[in-house]
C-alpha positions as CSV (number, residue, x, y, z in Angstrom):
1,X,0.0,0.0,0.0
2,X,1.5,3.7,-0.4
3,X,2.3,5.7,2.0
4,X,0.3,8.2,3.6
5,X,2.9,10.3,5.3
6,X,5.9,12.1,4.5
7,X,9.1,13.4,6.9
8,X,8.4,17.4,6.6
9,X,8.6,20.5,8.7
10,X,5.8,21.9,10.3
11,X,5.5,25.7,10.1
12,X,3.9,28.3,12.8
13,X,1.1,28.4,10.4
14,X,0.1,24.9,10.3
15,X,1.6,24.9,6.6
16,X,4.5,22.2,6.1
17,X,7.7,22.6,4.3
18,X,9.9,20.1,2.2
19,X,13.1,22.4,2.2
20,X,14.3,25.5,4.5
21,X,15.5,28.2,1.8
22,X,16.2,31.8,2.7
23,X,14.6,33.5,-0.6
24,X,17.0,36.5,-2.6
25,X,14.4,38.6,-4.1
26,X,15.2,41.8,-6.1
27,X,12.7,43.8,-6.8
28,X,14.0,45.2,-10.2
29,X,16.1,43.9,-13.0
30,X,19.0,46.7,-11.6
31,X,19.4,45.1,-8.3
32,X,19.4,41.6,-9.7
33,X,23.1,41.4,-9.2
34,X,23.4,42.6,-5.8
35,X,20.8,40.2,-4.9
36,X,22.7,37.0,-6.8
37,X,26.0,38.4,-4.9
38,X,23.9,38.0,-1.9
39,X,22.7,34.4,-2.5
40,X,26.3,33.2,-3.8
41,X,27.5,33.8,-0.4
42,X,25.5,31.8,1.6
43,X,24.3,28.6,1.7
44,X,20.9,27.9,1.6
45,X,19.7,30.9,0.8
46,X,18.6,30.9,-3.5
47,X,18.2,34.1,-5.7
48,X,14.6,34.2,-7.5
49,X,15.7,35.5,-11.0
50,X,13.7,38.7,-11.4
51,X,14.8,41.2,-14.1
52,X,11.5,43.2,-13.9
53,X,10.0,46.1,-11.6
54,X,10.6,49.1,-14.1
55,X,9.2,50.3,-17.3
56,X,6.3,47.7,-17.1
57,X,2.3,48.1,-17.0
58,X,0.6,48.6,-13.8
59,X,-0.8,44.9,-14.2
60,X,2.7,43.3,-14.6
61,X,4.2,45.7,-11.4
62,X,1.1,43.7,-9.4
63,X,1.4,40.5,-10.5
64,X,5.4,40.3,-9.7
65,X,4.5,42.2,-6.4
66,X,1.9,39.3,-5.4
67,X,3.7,36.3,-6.9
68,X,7.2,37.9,-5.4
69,X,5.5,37.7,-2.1
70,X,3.8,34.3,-2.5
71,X,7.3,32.9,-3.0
72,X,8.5,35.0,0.9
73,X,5.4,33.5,1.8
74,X,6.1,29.5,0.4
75,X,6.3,26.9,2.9
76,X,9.4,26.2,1.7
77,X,11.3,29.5,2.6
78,X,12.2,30.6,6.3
79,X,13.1,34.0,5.4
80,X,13.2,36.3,2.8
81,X,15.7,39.4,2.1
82,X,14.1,42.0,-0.3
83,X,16.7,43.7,-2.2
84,X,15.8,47.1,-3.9
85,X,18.0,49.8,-6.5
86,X,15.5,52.3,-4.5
87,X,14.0,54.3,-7.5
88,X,12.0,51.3,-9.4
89,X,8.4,51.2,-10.1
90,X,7.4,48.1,-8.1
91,X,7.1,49.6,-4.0
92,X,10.2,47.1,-2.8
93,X,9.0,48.1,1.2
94,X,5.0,47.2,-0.3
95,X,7.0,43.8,-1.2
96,X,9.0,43.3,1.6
97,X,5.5,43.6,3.9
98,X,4.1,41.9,1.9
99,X,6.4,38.6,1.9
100,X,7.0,39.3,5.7
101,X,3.3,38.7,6.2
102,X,3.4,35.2,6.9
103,X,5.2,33.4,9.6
104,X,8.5,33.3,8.4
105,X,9.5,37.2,8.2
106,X,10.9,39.5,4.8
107,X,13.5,42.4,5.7
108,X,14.4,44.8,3.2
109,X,17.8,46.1,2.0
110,X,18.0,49.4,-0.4
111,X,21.1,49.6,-2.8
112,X,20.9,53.7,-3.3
113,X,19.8,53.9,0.8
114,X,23.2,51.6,1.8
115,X,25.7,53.7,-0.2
116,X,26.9,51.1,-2.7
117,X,26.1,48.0,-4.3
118,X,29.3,46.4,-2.1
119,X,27.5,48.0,1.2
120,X,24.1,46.6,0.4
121,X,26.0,42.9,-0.3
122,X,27.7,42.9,3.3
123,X,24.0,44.3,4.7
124,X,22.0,41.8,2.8
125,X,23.7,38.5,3.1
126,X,24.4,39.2,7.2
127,X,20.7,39.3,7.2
128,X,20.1,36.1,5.2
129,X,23.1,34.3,7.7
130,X,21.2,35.1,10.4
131,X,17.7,33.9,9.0
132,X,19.6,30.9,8.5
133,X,21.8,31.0,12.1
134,X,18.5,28.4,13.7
135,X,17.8,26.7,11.1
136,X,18.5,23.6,12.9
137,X,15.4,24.0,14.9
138,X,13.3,23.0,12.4
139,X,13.0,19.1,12.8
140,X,11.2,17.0,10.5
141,X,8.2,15.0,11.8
142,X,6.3,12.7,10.4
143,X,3.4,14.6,8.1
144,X,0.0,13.5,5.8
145,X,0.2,13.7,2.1
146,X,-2.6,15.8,2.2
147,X,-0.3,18.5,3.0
148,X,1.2,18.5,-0.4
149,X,0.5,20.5,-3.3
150,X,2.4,19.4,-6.2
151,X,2.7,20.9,-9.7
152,X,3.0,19.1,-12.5
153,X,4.9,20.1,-15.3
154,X,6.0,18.6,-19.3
155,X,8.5,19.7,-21.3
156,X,10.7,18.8,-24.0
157,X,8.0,16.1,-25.2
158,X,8.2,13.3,-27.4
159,X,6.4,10.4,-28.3
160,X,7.5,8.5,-25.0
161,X,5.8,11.6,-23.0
162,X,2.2,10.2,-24.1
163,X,3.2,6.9,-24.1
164,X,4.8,6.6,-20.8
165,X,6.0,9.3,-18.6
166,X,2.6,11.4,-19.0
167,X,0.4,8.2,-18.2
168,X,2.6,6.8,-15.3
169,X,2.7,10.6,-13.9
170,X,-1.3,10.7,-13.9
171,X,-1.3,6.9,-11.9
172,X,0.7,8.7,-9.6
173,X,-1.4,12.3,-9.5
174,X,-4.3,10.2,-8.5
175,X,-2.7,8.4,-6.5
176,X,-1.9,11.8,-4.4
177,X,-5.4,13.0,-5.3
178,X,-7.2,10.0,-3.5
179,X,-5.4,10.7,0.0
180,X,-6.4,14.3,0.1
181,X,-3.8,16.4,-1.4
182,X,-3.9,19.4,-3.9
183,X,-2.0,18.5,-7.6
184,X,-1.8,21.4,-10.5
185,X,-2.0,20.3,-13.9
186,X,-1.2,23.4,-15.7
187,X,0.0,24.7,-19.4
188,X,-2.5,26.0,-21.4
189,X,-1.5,26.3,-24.3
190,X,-0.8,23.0,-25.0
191,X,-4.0,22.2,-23.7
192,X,-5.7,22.9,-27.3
193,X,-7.9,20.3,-28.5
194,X,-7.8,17.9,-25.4
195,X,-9.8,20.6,-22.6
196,X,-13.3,18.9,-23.4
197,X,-11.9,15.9,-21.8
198,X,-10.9,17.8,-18.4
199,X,-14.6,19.7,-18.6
200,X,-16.1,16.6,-18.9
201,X,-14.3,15.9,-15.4
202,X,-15.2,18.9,-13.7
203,X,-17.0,18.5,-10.4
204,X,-19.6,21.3,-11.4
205,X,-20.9,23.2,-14.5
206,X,-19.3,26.5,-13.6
207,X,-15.9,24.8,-13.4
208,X,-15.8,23.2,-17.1
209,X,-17.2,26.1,-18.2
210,X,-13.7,28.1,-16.6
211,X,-12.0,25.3,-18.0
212,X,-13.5,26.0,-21.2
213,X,-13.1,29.8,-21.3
214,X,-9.8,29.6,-20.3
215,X,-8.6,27.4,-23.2
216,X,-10.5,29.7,-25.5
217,X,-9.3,33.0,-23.9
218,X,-5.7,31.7,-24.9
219,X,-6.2,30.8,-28.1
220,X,-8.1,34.2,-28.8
221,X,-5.0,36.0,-27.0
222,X,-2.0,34.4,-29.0
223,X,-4.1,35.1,-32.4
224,X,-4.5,38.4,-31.5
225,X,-0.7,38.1,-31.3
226,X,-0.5,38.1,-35.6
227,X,1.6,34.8,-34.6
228,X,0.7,31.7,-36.1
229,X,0.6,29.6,-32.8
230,X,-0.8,26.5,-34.9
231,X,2.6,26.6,-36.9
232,X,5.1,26.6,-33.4
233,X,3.3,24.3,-32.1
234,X,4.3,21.0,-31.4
235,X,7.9,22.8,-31.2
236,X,10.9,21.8,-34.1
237,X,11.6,19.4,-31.3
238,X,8.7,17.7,-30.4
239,X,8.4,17.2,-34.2
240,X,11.7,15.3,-34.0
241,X,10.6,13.3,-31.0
242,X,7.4,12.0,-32.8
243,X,4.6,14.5,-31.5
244,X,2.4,15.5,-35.3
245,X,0.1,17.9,-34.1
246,X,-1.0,20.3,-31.2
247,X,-4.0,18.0,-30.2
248,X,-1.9,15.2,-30.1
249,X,0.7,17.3,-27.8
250,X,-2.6,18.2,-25.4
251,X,-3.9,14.0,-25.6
252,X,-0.6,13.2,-23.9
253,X,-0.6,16.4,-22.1
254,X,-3.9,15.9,-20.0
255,X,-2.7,12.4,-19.4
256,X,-0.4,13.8,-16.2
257,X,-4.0,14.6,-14.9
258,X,-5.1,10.9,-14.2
259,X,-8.5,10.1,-14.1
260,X,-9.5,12.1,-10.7
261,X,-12.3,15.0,-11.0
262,X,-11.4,18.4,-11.5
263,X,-11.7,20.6,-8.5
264,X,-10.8,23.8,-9.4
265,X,-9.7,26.1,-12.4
266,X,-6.7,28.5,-11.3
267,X,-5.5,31.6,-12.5
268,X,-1.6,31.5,-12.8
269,X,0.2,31.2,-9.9
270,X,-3.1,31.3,-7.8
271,X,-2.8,28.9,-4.8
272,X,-5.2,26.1,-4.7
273,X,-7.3,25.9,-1.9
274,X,-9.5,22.3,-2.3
275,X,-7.8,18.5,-2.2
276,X,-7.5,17.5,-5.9
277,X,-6.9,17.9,-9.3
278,X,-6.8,21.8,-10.4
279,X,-5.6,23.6,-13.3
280,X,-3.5,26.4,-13.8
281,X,-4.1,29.1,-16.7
282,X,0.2,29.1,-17.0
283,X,1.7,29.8,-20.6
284,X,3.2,26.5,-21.9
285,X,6.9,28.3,-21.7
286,X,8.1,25.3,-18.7
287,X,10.2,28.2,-16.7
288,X,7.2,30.3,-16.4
289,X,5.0,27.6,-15.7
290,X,6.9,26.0,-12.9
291,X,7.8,30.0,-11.7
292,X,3.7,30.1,-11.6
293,X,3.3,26.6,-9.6
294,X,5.6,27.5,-7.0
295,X,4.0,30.7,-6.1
296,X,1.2,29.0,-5.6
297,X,2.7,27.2,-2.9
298,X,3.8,23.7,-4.6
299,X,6.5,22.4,-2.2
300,X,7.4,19.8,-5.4
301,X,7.3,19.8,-8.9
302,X,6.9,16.4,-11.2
303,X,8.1,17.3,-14.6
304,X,8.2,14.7,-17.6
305,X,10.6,14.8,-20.7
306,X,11.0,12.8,-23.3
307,X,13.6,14.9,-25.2
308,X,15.2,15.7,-21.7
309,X,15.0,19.4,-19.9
310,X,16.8,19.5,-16.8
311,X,15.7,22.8,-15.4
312,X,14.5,23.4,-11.5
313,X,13.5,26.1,-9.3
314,X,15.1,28.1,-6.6
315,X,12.8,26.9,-4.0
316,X,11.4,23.8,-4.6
317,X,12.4,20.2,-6.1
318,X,12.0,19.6,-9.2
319,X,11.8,15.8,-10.1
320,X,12.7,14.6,-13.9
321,X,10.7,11.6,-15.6
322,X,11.4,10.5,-18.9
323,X,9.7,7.9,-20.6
324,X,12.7,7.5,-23.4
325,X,15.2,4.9,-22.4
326,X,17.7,6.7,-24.7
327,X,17.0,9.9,-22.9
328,X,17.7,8.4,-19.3
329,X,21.0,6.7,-20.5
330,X,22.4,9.7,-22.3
331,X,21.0,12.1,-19.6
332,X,21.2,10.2,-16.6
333,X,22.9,12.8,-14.2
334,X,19.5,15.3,-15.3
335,X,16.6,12.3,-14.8
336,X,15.5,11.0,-11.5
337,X,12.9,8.6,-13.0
338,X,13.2,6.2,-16.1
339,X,10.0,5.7,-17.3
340,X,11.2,4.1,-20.6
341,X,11.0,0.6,-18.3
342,X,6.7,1.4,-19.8
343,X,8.2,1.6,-23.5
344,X,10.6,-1.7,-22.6
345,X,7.6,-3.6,-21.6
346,X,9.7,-3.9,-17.9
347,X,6.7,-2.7,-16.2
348,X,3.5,-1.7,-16.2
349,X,2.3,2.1,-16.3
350,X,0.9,1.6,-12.1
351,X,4.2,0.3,-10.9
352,X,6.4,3.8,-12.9
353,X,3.8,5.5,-11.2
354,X,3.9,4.4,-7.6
355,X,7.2,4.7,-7.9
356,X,7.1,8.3,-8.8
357,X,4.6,8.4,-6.0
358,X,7.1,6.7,-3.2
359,X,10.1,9.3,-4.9
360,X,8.1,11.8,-4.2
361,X,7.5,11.0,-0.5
362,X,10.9,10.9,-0.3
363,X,12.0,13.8,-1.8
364,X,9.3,15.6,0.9
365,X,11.5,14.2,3.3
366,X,14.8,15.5,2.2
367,X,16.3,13.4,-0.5
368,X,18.1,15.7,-3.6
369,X,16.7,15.2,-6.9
370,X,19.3,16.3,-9.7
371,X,18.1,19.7,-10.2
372,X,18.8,20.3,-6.7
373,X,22.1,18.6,-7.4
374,X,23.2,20.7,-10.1
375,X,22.0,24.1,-9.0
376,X,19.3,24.5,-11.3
377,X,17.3,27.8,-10.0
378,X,15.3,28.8,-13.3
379,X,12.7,31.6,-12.9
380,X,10.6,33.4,-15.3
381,X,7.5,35.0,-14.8
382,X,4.5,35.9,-16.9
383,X,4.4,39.3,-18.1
384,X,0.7,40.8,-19.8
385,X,2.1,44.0,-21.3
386,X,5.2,45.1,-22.8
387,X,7.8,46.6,-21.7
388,X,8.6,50.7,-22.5
């Protein structure tokens, strides 16, 4: 039978954390280095990526302001240091009270107000050891799955995704599902052509009809775009891995969702707040979808491959399955999970999945996937408007 509990840490607000990260976030594109100077000096703490806050719309300043502070907010961090130029658009001290609203605390450190990038370094990363300095107090105890939320992620598909990796990642989403925890199936744009079969599993009316609005208000946004999606997509890759056509893509796409009901239609990097299978209205870009996941408070990410993407996330783990055997051997240091065994006839798509499911346990309780490993700390985040 699978486990029902993972080793985690409890937090002061009944939330419970798989990692204890102090979060670098810059709060404009000019104090990006300081804040990467910052996290490169001490361990544990991890630099969220941000290259925005200035010359952007008023909707894109408030969307990095609230997913900025979901991440401060993420049971996964302990602390968060704020770092600020001191003249950008986005309100850094709005930010900083904003990601210091939860339990774990956000302090704020101005470039311009220190004197010099060099004084705001020594300021900011002496802050960060010290959020760090007790981080032995937090001792991991045994936990329920339904405490997870886990996003779930595809990229650099192939055949093998639809085949294997995709199906053996939905046994194991409902496998979380049925013992009360949240999962995020997300990408919508490569949802075209395959949302009728997630309506059709909604749990009420007004939820596949979200699920059908979304799909359609993305396919109405990127042709308003002049771009012809229908012609990128599948990607030059994908092509070369097997994939024909963009309904095809979203078949083996919706297969990471299992066969549990849909709860819940999110908008991106909205956290989920009932047990079960959501979505996410993410772009199908795999940075900006995962960046969108973990705001929302995903303490792990499953991501299949078939082509083999080895990115992560600054905050949380970000476990590889690929269902191509030739992509495990010749990428091996990047995968965690070889879900080729499907493709091999080695074993059956439930047994790939419950061992995803009994990785994933284990992972919540401290083991390194290979993103972790090799440093992998991708972040990109949606922008609506352009940038003057």
């Amino acid at each position: 039978m699978p486990k029902d509990t993972f080793m985690g840490y409890l937090r002061l607000d009944g939330s419970v954390g798989v990692r204890n990260r102090v979060a670098i976030i810059p709060s404009c594109g000019c104090a990006n280095h300081a804040a990467k100077l910052i996290a490169n000096k001490v361990p544990g703490a991890m630099l969220l990526d941000y290259t925005g806050g200035c010359g952007e719309t008023g909707l894109d300043i408030t969307l990095a302001t609230r997913l900025l502070s979901q991440y401060g907010r993420h049971p996964n961090v302990i602390g968060s240091v704020v770092v600020s130029l001191g003249c950008e658009s986005l309100n850094a001290a709005e930010l900083a009270a904003s990601a210091g609203a939860g339990w774990a605390g956000a302090e704020l450190v101005g470039i311009q107000q220190s004197g010099s990038t060099r004084a705001a370094v020594e300021k900011g990363v002496a802050i960060a050891q010290r959020m760090l300095a007790d981080v032995d107090k937090w001792q991991r105890t045994p936990q329920p799955v339904s405490a997870l939320t886990i996003g779930l992620e595809c990229g650099g598909s192939d055949a093998t995704s639809g085949m294997a990796a995709n199906p053996a990642m939905g046994h194991f989403s409902d496998l979380l599902a049925a013992r009360g925890a949240k999962v995020i199936l997300a990408e919508t744009s490569e949802m075209l052509g395959a949302e009728h079969i997630l309506a059709e599993r909604a749990i009420t009316p007004e939820i596949a009809a979200a699920m059908l609005r979304t799909v359609e208000a993305c396919e109405a946004a990127l042709k308003a775009t002049g771009e012809d999606f229908m012609g990128k997509q599948p990607s030059p890759g994908n092509i070369k891995g097997g994939i024909s056509t963009v309904e095809e893509k979203a078949l083996g796409d919706v297969l990471k969702g299992g066969t549990s009901p849909l709860v819940d239609v999110l908008a991106y990097g909205q956290p989920p707040t009932k047990a079960g299978l959501s979505f996410m209205d993410t772009p199908g870009n795999d940075p900006c979808s995962v960046t969108g996941l973990v705001a929302a408070g995903a303490q792990i990410v499953v991501f299949t491959t078939g082509r083999g993407n080895p990115m992560g996330n600054a905050i949380a783990p970000v476990i590889k399955v690929t269902g191509n055997p030739e992509t495990y051997q010749r990428m091996s240091e990047d995968m965690d999970v070889n879900a080729g065994t499907i493709i091999l006839g080695q074993e059956t798509i439930a047994q790939v999945g419950q061992r995803i499911y009994d990785l994933c346990l284990r992972v919540a309780g401290g083991e390194q996937v290979s993103a972790e490993v090799l440093e992998h700390a991708e972040f990109m985040m949606l922008r609506v408007g352009p940038v003057y």
